[in-house]
Legacy VTK file of the C-alpha trace (Angstrom):
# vtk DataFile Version 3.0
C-alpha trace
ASCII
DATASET POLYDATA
POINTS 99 float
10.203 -26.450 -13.308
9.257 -25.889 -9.508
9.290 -22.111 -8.681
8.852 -20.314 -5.358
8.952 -16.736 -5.259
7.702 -13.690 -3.154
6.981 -10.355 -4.421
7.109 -6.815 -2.706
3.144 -6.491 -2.235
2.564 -6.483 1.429
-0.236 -7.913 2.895
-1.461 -4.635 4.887
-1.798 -3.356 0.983
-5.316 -1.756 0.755
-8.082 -3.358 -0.582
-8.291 -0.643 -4.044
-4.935 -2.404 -4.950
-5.831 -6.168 -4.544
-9.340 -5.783 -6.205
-5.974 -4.712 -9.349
-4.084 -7.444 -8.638
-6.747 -9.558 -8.712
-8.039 -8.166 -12.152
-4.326 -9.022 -13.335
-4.008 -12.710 -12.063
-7.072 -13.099 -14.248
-5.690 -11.673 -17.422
-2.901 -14.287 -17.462
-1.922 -16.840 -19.587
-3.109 -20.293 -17.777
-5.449 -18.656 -15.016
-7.880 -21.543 -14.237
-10.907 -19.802 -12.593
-12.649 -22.907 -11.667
-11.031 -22.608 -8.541
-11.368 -20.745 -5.158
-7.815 -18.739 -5.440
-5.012 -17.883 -7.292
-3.997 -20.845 -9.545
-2.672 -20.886 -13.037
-3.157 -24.104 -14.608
-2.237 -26.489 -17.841
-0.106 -29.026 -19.328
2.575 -29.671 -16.903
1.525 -25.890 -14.930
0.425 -25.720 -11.643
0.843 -22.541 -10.199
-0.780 -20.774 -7.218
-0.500 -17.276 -5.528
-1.358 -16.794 -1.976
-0.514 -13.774 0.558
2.505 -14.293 3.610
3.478 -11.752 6.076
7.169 -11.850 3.587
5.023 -10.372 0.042
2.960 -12.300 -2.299
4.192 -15.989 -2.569
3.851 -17.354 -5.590
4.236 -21.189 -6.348
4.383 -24.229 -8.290
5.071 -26.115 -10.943
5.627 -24.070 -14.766
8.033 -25.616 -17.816
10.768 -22.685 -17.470
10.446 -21.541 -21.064
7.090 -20.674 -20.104
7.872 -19.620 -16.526
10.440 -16.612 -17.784
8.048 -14.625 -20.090
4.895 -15.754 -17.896
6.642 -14.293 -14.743
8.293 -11.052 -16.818
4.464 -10.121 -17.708
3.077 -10.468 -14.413
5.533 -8.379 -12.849
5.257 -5.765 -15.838
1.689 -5.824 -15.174
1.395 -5.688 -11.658
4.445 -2.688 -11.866
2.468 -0.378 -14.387
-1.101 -1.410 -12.474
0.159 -0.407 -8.763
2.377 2.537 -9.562
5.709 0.744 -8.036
8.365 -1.630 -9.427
7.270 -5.184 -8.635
9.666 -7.793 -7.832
11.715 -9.474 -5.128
12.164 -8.138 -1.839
15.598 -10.186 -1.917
16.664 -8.667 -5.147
16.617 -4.919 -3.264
12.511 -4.562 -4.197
10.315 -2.649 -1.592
7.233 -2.620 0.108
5.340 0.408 -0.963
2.536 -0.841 1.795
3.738 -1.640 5.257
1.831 -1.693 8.757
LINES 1 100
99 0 1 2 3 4 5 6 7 8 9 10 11 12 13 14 15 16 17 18 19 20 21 22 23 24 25 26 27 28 29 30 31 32 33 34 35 36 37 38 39 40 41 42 43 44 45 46 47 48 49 50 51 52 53 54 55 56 57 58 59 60 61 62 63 64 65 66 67 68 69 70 71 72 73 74 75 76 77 78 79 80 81 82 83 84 85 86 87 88 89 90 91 92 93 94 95 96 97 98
């Protein structure tokens, strides 16, 4: 149920391809925009995204039958939205952006 994972979207990204990333956090199942930030919430979900110098971190607490088609989309999305594969930097994933 906890999760902790980073993604290959660097930090020094430009700011064209978070206003798309932020369009796609909000099209996701559980996004509770009655917060300031990323944060997916529900029963038993509480998930947040924020941005470290190692990718996008991305946090929290998420039943893993929902976690492993929540976290497929958002990488689908996020891949066909930025025009690069999307996924962990430890898994052999990229940086497109980099200082």
């Amino acid at each position: 149920m906890e999760h902790d994972v980073n993604l290959n979207i660097h930090y020094s990204a430009p700011q064209e391809i978070w206003r798309k990333i932020d369009d796609i956090y909000e099209s996701m199942p559980y996004w509770d925009g009655t917060v300031q930030g990323a944060k997916w919430t529900g029963e038993n979900i509480n998930l947040w995204a924020s941005v470290e110098p190692g990718g996008v971190q991305i946090a929290g607490v998420m039943p893993d039958d929902i976690w492993e088609e929540w976290y497929d989309e958002l990488k689908e999305k996020l891949t066909v939205a930025l025009g690069y594969e999307i996924g962990e930097p430890e898994d052999g994933f990229d940086f497109k952006y980099w200082e």
